[in-house]
N, C-alpha and C positions, 0 to 999 in steps of 0.2 A: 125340625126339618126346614129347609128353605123351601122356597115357594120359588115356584118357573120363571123362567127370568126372563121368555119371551113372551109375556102377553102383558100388555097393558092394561091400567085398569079395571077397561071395559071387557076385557077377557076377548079382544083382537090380537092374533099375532103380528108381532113388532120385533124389527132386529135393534138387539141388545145398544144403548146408547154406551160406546165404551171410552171416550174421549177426555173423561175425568179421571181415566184409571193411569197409574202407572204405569211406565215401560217397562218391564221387566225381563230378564232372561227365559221362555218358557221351554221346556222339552215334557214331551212324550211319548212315552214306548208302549206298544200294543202287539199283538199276536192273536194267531190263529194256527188252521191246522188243515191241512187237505189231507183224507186216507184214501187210497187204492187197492189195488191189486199188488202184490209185488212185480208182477211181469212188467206191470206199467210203469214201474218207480225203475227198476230196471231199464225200459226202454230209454227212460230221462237220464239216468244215469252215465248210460253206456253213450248218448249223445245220437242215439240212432234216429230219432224222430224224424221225418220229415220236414217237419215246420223248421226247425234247427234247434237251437240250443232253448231251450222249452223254461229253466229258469232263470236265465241270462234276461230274455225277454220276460220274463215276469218279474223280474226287479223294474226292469225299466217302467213297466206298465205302475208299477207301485208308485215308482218317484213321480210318472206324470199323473196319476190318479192324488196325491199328495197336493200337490200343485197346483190344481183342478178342481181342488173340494167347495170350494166356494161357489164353484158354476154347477153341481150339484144338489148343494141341499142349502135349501132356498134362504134360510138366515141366517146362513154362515159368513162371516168377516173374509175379506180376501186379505191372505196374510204375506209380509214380502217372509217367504222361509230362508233360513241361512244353513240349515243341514237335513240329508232326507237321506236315511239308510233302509236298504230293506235287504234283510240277511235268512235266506233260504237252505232249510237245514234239514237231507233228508235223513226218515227215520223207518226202520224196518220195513214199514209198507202204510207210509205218511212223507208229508214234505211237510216241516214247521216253518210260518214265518215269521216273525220280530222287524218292525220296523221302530226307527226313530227319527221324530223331527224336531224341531229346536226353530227357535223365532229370538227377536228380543223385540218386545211392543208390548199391549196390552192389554190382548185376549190368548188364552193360549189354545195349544198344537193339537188335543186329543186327538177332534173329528179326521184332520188331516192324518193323523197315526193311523187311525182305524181304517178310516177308508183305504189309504195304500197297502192295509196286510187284506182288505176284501177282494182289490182290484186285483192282485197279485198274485193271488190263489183263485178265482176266478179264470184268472190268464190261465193258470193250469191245467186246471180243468175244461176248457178250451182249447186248448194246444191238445190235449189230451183226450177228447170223448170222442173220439171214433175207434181207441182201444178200451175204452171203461166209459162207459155212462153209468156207472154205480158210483164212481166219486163221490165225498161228501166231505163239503164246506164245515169246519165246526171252530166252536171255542173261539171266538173272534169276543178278545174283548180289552181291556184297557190294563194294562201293568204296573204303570207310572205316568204322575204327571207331576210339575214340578212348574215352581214362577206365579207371580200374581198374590191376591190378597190371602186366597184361602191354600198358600205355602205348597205342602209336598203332601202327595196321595200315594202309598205303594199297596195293590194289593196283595193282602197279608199270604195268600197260598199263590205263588210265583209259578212258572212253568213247570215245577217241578210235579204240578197237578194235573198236568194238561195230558191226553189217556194216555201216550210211551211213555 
């Protein structure tokens, strides 16, 4: 197993010196999962919300959560990104999201992936908890990543494990 890559030495944390690394193409894709009520997914559906269109603005909030990861969590690289999708997919009485971001430099994308499917569904459940404060955030975790020394990661059981 490797050993943390943010602390130095003396066991302080230290952001990662990455300036000897290759440029490389990097992408990563990540999900998660909001579940509800159906009335609620419903209400999303049907476009009745009051706030408005409830995942229109939860994409958005992903790409700027994406984009933003670095002012965040505290040793993260500020990265220039070149693609940030975030694709909201409702499911019987869930909303799944999959986002993807993509770089070419030489740290890669996951944190930014993950973070935009947290912010994203977050956003939902926000727009959304004055119908259902039962909402639950789940399965937020990492699918793919890809670029840099240590190549391509895909986790072996894909969405098709995720509870619909």
């Amino acid at each position: 197993m490797n050993k943390l890559t943010h602390f130095n030495q003396a066991g302080e944390a230290h952001m990662v010196d990455v300036g000897e690394k290759a440029s490389t193409e990097r992408l990563a894709i990540a999900e998660g999962i909001i579940t509800m009520q159906p009335q609620t997914l419903s209400l999303i559906m049907e476009g009745g919300h009051k706030k408005g269109d409830v995942l229109g603005i939860a994409r958005i909030a992903g790409i700027m959560a994406a984009k933003k990861t670095s002012d965040l969590i505290p040793l993260c690289h500020p990265l220039m990104l070149t693609k940030i999708s975030v694709d909201l997919t409702p499911l019987p009485d869930a909303v799944h999201c999959q986002t993807t971001v993509k770089t070419s430099g030489q740290t890669g994308v996951e944190m930014e992936a993950i973070t935009a499917v947290q912010i994203a569904l977050l956003t939902v459940y926000d727009m959304c908890k004055a119908v259902d404060r039962g909402m639950t955030i789940d399965q937020i975790r990492l699918k793919k990543k890809s670029g840099g020394k240590s190549g391509t990661w895909i986790r072996e059981e894909l969405s098709s494990n995720i509870i619909h």
